[in-house]
Structure formats: C-alpha cells, structure tokens
N, CA, C and O atoms as a GROMACS GRO file, in nm:
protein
  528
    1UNK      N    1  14.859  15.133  17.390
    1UNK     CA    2  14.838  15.008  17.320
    1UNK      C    3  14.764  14.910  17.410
    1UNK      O    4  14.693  14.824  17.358
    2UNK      N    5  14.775  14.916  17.538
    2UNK     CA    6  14.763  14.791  17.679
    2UNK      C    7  14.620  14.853  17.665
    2UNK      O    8  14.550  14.753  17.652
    3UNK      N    9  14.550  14.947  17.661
    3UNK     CA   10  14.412  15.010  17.660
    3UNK      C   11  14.323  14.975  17.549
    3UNK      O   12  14.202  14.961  17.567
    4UNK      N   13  14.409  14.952  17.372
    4UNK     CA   14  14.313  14.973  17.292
    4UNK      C   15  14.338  14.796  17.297
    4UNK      O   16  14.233  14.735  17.278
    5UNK      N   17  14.426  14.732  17.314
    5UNK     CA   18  14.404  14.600  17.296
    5UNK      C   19  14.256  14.520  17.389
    5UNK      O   20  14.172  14.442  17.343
    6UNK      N   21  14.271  14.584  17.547
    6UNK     CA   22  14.150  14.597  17.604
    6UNK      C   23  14.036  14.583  17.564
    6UNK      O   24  13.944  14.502  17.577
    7UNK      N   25  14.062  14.704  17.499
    7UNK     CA   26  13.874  14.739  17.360
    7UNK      C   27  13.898  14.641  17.312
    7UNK      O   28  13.813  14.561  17.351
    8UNK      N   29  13.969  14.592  17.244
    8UNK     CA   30  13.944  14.507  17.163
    8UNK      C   31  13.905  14.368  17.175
    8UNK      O   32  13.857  14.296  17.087
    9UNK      N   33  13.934  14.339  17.297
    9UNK     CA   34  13.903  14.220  17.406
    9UNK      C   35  13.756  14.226  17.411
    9UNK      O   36  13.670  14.165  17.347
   10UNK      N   37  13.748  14.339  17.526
   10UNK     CA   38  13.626  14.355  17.586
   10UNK      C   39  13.493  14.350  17.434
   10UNK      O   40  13.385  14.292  17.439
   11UNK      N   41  13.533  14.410  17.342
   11UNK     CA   42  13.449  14.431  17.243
   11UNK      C   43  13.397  14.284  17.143
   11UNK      O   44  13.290  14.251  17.092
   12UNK      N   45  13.549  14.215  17.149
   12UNK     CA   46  13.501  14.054  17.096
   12UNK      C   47  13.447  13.993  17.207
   12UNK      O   48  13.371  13.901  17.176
   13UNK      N   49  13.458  14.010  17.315
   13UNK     CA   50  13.391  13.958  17.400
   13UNK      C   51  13.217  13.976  17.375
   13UNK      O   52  13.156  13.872  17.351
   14UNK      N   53  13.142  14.101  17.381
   14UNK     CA   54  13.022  14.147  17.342
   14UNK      C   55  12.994  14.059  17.196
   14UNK      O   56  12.894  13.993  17.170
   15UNK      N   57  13.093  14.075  17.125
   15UNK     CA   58  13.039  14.022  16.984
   15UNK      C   59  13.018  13.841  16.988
   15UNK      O   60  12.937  13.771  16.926
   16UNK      N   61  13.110  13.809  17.071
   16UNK     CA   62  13.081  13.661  17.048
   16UNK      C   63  12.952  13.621  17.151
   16UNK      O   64  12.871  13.530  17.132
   17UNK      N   65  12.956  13.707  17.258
   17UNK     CA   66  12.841  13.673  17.270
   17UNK      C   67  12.680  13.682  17.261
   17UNK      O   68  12.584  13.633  17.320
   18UNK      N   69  12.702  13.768  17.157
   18UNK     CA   70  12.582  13.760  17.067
   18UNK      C   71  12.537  13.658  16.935
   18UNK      O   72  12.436  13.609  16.884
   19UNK      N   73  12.703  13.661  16.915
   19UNK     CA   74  12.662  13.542  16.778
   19UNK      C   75  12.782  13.418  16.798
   19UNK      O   76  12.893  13.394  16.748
   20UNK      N   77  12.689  13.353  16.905
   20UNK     CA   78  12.812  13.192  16.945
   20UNK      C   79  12.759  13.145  16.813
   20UNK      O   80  12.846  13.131  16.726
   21UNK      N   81  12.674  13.126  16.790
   21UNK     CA   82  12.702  13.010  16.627
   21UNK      C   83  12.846  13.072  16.526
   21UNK      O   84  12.957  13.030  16.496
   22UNK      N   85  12.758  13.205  16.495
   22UNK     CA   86  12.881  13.259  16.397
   22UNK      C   87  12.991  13.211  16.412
   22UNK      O   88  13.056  13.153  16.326
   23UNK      N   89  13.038  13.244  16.588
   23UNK     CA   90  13.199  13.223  16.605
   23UNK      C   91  13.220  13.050  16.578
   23UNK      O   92  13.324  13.008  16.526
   24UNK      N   93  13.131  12.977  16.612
   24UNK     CA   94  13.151  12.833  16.612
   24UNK      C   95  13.177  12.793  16.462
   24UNK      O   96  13.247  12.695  16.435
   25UNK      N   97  13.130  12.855  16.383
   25UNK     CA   98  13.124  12.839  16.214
   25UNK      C   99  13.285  12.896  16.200
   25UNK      O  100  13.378  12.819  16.174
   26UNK      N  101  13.304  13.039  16.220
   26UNK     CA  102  13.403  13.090  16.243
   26UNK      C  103  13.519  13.024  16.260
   26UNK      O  104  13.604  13.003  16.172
   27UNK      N  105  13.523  12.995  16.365
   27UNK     CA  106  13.658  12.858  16.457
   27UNK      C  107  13.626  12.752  16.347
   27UNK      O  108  13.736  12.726  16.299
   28UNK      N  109  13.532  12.678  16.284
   28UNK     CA  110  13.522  12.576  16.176
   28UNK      C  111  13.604  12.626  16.071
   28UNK      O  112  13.697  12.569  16.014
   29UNK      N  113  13.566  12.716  16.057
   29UNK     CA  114  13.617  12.791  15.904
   29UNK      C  115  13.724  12.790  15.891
   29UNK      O  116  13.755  12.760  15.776
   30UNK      N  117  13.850  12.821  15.990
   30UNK     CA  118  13.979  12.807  16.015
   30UNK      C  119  14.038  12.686  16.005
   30UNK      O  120  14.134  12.660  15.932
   31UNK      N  121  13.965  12.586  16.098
   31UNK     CA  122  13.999  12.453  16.130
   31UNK      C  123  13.948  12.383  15.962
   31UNK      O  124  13.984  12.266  15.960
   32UNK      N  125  13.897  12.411  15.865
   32UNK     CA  126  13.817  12.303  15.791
   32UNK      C  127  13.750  12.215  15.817
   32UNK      O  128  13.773  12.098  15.787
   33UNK      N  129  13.618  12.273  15.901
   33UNK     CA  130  13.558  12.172  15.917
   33UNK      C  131  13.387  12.206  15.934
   33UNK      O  132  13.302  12.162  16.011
   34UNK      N  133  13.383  12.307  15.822
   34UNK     CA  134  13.252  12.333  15.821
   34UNK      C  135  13.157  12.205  15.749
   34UNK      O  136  13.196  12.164  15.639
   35UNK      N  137  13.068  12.159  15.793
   35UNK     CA  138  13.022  12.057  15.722
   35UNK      C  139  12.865  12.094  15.613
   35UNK      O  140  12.790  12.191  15.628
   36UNK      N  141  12.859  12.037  15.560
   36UNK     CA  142  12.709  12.052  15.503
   36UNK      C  143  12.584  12.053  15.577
   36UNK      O  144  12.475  12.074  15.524
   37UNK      N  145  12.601  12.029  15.705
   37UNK     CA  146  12.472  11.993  15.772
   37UNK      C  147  12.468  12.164  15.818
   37UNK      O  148  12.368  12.236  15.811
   38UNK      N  149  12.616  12.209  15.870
   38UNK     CA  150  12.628  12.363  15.892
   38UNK      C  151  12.533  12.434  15.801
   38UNK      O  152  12.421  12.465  15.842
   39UNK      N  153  12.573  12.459  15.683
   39UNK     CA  154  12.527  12.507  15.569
   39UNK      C  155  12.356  12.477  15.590
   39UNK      O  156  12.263  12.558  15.599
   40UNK      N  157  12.356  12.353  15.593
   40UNK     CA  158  12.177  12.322  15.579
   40UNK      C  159  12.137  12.429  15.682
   40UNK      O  160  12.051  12.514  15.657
   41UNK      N  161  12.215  12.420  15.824
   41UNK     CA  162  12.080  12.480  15.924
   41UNK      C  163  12.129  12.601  15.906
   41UNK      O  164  12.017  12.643  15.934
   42UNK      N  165  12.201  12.715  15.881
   42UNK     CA  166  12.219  12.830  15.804
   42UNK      C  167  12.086  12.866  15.678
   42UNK      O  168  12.035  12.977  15.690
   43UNK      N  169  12.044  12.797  15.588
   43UNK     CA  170  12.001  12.769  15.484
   43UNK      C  171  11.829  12.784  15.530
   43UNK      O  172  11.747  12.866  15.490
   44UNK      N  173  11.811  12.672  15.627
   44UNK     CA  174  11.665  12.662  15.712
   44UNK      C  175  11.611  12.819  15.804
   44UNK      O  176  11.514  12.895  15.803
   45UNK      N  177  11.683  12.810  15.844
   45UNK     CA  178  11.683  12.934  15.930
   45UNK      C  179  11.681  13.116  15.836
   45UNK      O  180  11.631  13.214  15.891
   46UNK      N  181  11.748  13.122  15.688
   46UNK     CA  182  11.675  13.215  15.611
   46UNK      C  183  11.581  13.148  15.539
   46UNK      O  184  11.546  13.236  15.460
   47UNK      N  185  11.528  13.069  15.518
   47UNK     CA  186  11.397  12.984  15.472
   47UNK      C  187  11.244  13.039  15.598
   47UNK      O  188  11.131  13.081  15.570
   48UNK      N  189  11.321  13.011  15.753
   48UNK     CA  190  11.200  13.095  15.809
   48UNK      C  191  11.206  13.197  15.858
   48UNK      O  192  11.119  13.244  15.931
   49UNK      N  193  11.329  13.258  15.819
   49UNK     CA  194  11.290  13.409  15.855
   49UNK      C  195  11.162  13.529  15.749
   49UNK      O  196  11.093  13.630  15.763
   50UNK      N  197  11.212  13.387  15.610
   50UNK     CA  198  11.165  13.455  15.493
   50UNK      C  199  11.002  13.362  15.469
   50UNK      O  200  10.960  13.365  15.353
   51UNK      N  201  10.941  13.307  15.541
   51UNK     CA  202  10.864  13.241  15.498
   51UNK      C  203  10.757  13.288  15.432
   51UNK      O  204  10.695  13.220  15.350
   52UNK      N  205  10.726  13.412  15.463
   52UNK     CA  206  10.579  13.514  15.415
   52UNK      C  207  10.608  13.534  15.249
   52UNK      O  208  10.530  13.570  15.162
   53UNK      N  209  10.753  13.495  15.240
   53UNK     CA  210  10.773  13.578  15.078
   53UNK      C  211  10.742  13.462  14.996
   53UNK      O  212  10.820  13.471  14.901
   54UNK      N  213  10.704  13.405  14.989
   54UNK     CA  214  10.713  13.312  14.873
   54UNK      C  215  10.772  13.283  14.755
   54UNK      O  216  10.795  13.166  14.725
   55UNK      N  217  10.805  13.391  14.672
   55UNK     CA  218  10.869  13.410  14.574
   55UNK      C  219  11.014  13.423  14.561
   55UNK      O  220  11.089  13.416  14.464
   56UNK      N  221  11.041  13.452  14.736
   56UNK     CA  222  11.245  13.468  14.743
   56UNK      C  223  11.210  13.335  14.792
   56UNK      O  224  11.316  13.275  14.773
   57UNK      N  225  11.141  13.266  14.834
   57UNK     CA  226  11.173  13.115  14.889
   57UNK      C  227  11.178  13.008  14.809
   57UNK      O  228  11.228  12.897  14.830
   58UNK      N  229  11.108  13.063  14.692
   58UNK     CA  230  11.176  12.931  14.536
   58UNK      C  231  11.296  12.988  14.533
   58UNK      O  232  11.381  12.900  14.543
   59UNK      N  233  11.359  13.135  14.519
   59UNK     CA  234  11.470  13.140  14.457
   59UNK      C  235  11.604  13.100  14.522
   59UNK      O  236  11.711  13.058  14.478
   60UNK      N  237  11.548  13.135  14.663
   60UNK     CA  238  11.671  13.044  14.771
   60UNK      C  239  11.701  12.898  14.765
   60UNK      O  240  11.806  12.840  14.792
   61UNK      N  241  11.530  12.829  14.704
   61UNK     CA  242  11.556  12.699  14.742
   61UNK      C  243  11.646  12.676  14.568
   61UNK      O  244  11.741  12.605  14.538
   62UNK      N  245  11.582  12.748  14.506
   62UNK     CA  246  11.682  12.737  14.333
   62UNK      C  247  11.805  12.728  14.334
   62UNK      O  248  11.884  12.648  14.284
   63UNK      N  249  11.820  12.845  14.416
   63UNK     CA  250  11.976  12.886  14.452
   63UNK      C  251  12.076  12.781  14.504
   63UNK      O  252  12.190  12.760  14.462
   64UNK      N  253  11.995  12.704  14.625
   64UNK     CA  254  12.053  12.651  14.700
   64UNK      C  255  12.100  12.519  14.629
   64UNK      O  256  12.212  12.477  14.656
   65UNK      N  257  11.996  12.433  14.516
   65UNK     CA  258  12.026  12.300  14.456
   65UNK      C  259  12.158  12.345  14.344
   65UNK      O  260  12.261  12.281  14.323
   66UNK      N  261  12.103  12.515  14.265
   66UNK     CA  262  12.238  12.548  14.178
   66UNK      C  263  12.384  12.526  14.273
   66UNK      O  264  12.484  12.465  14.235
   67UNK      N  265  12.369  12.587  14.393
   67UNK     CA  266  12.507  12.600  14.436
   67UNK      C  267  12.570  12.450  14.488
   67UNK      O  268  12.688  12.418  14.470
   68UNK      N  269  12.449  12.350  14.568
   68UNK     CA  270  12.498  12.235  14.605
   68UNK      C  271  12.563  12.119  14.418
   68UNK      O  272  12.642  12.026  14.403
   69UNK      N  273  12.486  12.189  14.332
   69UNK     CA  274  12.547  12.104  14.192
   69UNK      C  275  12.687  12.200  14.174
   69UNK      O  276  12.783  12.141  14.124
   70UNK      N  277  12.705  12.342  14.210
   70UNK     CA  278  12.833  12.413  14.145
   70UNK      C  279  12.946  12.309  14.266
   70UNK      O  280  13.050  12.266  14.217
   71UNK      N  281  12.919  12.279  14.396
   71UNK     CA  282  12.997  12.251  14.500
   71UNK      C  283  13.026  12.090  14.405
   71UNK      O  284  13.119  12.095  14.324
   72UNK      N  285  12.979  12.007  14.413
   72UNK     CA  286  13.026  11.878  14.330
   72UNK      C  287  13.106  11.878  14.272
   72UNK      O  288  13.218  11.828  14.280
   73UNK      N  289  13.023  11.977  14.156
   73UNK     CA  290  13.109  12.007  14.027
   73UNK      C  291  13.281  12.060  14.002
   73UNK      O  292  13.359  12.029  13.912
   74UNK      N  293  13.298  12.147  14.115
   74UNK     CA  294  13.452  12.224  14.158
   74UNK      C  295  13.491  12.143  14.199
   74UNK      O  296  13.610  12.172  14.214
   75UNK      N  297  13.473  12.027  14.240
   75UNK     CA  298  13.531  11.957  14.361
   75UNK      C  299  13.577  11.843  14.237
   75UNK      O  300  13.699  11.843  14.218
   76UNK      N  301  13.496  11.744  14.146
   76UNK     CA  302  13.478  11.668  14.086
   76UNK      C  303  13.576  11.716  13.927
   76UNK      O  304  13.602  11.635  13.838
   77UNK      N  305  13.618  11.866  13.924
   77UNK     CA  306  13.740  11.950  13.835
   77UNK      C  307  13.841  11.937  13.914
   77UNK      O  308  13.954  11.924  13.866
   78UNK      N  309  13.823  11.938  14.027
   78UNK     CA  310  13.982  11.961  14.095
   78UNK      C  311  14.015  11.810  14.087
   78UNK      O  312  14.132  11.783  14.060
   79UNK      N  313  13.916  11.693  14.110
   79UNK     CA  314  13.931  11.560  14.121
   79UNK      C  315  13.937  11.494  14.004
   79UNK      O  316  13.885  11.384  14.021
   80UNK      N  317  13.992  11.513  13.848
   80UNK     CA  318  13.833  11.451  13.729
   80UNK      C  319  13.867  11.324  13.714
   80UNK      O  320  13.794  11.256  13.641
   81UNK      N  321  14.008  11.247  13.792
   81UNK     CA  322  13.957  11.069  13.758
   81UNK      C  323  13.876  11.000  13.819
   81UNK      O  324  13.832  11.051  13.922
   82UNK      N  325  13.828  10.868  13.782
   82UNK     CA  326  13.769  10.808  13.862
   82UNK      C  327  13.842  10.764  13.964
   82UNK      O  328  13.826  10.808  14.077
   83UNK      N  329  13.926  10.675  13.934
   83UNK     CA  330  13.962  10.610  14.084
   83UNK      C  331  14.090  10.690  14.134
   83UNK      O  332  14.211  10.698  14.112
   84UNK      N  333  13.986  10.746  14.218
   84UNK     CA  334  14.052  10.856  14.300
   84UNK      C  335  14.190  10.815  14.384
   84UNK      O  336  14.296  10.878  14.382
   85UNK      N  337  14.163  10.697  14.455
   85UNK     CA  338  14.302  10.684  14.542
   85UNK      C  339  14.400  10.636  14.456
   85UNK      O  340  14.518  10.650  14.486
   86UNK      N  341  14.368  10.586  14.359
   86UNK     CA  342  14.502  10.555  14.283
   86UNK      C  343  14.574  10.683  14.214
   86UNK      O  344  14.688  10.673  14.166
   87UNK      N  345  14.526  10.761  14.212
   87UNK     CA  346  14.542  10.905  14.107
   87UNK      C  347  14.570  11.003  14.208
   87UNK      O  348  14.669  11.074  14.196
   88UNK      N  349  14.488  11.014  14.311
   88UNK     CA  350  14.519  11.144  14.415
   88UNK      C  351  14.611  11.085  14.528
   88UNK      O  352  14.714  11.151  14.542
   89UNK      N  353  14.598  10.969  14.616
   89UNK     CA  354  14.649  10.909  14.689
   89UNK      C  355  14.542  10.879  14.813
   89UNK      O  356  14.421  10.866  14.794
   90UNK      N  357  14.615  10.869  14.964
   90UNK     CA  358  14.513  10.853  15.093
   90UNK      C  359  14.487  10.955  15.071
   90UNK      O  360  14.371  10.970  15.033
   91UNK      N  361  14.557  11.056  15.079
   91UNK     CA  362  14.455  11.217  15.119
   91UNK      C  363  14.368  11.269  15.041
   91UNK      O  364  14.324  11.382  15.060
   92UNK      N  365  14.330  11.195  14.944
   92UNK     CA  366  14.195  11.238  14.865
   92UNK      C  367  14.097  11.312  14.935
   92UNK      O  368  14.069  11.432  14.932
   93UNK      N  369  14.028  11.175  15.028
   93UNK     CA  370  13.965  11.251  15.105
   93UNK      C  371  13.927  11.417  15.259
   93UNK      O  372  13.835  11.490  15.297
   94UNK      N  373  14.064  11.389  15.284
   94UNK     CA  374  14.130  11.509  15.373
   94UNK      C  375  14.119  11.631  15.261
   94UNK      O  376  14.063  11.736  15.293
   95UNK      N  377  14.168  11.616  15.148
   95UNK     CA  378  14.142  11.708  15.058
   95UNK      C  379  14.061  11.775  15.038
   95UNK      O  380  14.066  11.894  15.069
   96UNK      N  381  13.914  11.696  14.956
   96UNK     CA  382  13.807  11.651  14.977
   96UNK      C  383  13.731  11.792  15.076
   96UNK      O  384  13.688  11.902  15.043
   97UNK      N  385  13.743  11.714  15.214
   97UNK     CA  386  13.675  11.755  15.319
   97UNK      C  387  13.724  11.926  15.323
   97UNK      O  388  13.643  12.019  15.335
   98UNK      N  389  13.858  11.942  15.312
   98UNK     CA  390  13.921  12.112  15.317
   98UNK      C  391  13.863  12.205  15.215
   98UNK      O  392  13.869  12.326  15.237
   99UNK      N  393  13.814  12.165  15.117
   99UNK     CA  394  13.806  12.245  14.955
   99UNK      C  395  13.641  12.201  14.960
   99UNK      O  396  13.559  12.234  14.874
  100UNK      N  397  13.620  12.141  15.047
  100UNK     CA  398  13.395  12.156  15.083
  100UNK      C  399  13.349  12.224  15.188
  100UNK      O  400  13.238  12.275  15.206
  101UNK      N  401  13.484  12.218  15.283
  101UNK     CA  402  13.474  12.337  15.424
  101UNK      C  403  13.492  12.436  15.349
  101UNK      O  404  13.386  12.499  15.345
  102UNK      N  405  13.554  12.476  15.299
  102UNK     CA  406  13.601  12.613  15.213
  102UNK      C  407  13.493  12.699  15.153
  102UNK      O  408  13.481  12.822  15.160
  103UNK      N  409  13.410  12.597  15.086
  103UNK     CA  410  13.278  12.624  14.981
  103UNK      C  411  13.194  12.655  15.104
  103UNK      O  412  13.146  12.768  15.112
  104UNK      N  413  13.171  12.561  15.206
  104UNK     CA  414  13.084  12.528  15.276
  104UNK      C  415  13.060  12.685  15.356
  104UNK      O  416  12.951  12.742  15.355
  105UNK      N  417  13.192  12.746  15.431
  105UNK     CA  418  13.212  12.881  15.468
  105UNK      C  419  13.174  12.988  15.418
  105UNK      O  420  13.130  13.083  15.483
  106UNK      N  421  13.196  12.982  15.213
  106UNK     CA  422  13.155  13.078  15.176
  106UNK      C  423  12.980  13.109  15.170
  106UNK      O  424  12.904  13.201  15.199
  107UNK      N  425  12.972  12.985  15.119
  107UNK     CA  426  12.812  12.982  15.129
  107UNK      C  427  12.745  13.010  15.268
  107UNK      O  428  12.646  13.083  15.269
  108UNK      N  429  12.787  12.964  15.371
  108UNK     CA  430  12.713  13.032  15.530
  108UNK      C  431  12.759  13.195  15.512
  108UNK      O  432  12.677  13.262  15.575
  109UNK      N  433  12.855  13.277  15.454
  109UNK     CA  434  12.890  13.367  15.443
  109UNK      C  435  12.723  13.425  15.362
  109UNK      O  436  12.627  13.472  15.424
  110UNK      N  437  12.732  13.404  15.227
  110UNK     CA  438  12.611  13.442  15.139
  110UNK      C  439  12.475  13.447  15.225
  110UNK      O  440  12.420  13.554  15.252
  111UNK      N  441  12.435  13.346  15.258
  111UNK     CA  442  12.335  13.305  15.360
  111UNK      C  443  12.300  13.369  15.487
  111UNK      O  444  12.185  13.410  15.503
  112UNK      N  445  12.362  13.376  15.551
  112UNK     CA  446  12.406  13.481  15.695
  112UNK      C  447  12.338  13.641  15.646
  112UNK      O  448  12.266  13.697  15.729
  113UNK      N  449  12.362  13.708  15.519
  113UNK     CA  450  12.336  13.814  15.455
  113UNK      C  451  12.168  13.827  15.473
  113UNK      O  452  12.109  13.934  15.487
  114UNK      N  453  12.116  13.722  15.470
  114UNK     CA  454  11.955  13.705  15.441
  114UNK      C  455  11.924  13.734  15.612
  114UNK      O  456  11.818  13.786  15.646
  115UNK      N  457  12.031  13.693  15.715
  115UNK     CA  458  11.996  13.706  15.873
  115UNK      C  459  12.006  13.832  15.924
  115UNK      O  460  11.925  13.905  15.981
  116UNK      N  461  12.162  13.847  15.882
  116UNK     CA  462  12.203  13.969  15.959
  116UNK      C  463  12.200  14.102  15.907
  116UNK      O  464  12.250  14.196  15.969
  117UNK      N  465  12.143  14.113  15.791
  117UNK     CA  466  12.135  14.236  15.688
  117UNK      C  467  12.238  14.292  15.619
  117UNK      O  468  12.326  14.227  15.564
  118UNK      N  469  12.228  14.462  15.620
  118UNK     CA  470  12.347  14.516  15.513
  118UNK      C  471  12.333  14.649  15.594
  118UNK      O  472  12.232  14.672  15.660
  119UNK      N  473  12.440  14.736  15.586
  119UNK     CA  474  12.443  14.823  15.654
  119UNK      C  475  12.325  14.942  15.612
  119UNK      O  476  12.326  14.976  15.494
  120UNK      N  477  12.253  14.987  15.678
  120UNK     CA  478  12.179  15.102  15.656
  120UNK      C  479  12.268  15.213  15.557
  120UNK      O  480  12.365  15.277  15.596
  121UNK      N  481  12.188  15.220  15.367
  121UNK     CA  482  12.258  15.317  15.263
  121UNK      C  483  12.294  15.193  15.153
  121UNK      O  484  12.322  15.224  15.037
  122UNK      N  485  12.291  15.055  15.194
  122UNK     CA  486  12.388  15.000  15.123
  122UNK      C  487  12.283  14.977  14.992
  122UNK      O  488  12.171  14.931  15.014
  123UNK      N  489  12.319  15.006  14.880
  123UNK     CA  490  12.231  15.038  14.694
  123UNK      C  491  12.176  14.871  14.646
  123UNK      O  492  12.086  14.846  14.566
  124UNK      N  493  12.271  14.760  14.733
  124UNK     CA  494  12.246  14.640  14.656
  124UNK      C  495  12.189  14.550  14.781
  124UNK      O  496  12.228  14.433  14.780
  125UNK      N  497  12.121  14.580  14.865
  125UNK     CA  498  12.053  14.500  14.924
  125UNK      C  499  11.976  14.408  14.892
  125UNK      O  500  11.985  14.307  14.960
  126UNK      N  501  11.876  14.408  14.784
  126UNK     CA  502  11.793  14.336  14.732
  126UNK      C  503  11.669  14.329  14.834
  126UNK      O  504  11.592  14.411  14.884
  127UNK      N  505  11.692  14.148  14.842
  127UNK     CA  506  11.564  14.101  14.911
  127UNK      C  507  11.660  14.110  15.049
  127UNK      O  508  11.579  14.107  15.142
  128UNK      N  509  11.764  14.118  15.091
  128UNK     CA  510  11.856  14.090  15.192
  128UNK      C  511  11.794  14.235  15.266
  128UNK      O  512  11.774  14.336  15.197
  129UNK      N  513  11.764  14.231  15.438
  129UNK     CA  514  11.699  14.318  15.547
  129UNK      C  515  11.838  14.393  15.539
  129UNK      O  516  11.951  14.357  15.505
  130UNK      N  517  11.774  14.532  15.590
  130UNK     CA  518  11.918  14.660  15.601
  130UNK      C  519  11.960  14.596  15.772
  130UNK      O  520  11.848  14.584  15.822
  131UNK      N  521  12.035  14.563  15.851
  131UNK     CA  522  12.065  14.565  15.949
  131UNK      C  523  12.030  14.660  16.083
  131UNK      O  524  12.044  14.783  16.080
  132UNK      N  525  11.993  14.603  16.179
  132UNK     CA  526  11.985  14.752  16.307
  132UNK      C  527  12.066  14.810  16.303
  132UNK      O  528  12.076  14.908  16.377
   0.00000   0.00000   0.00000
C-alpha cells in the first residue's frame, strides 16, 4: 500500500505539473470560487487554438452567449423574487457566488475538451482534437 500510495504521489506530482492552471481551477472548484473571468480565459484560449476554423468559432462564440443567458437564467429560477434580501436573506449573495462557481466549473470542464482532446477511438469527438 506505502508503494502504490507513492505512485500515486509521485504521479500527481507529474500531472500537476503540467497543468498548474487546471489544478488552480481544480482547488477553485472545491472551494467555490471559480469566477467568470476563469471561464472567459478558458473560453479565449479555445477561440485561439481554433482560430483557422471559422465556422467552429461562431459556434463557440453562439455557444458561449447561449450558455452565459442559460447561467442567469438557473440562477434567476433558483432566485425568482425581486427583492432578493428580503426573500432569500444576507446569504443571497454567498449563494449566488456557490451555484455560478458550480456552472462556472462545469463550463471550464466543456471548454478544456476543445484543449486537451478525447482519447484516441473516442466516436463523438466532433470538432474537439483526439488527445496525444
């Protein structure tokens, strides 16, 4: 067990240090505190990996205004009065911020797909690169 825990050390060790953002999103993701600006530079970054395509780059940027109106919208169902602090209380906003980190995670999740690929075999890749 003292050996494979090792590997398992030594091996997150290799992995984080290849992808310190990931883990930094990662450690956010736990904590709630992925923010939108996260998401944006996630978002920018398959924008220029993909720049030659033109045609996946309307649909990302399509994608991206549908999902920032679906994120409101869930948020604004879970919320539907107006005056929020009288109806939800102080923690509206703490709320708020946990249930947009949440969204915010999944979407760098979706996004990340356009970076890091799909395993070599996988049928639904799309426009998303097969991985090394």
């Amino acid at each position: 067990m003292k050996y494979i825990t090792w590997g398992f050390v030594v091996g997150l060790f290799a992995l984080l240090a290849l992808h310190p953002v990931r883990q930094a999103v990662a450690d956010d993701c736990g904590a709630g505190l992925v923010t939108q600006a996260m998401v944006d530079r996630v978002f920018e970054e398959v924008l220029r990996a993909n720049r030659e395509n033109d045609l996946l780059v309307d649909k990302l940027k399509h994608s991206q205004e549908a999902w920032l109106a679906f994120k409101k919208a869930h948020i604004e169902a879970i919320f539907p009065e107006q005056d929020v602090l009288a109806n939800y209380g102080s923690v509206y906003h703490d709320c708020v911020q946990v249930i947009a980190s949440d969204l915010n995670c999944r979407r760098i999740s979706q996004l990340q797909t356009w970076i890091d690929g799909f395993p070599e075999g996988e049928t639904c890749s799309g426009s998303r690169p097969l991985s090394n």
